[in-house]
N, C-alpha and C positions, 0 to 999 in steps of 0.2 A: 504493500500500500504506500508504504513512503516514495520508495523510487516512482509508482505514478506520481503521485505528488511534486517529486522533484523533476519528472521530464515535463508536464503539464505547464510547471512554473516557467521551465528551460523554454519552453515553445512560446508561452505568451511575452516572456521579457525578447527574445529574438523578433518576434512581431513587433513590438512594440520600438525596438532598436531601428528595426527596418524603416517603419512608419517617422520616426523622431530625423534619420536622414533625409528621407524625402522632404518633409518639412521643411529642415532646415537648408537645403538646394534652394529650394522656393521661395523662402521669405528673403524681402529686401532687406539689404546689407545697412541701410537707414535708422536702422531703431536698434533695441537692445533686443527684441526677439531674438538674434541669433544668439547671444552670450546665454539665455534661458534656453532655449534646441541645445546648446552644447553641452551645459551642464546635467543637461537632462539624459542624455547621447550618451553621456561618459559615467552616470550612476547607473543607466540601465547595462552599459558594457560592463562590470564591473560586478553588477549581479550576475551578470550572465557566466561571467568568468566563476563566481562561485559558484553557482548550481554545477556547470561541468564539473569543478573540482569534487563535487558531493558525488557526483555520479561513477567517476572513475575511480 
């Protein structure tokens, strides 16, 4: 049950990572938008990096 648990997670922070890049392509470089995508880009890589580590 855990390990679903932790690929579940794995899947929705990679979605999530995916979606937070696009984003951040797209918004104009004019406002602080991108510095909040970036931060946001680099906590969900960073989760993501952990679940892998739980998994292997």
């Amino acid at each position: 049950m855990e390990e679903l648990r932790i690929e579940v997670l794995r899947r929705l922070a990679e979605r999530a990572l995916k979606e937070l890049e696009e984003a951040y392509k797209r918004i104009p470089d004019t406002n602080n938008g991108k510095a909040y995508l970036f931060r946001g880009k680099e906590r969900v890589r960073l989760m993501l990096n952990i679940l892998k580590e739980m998994e292997g």
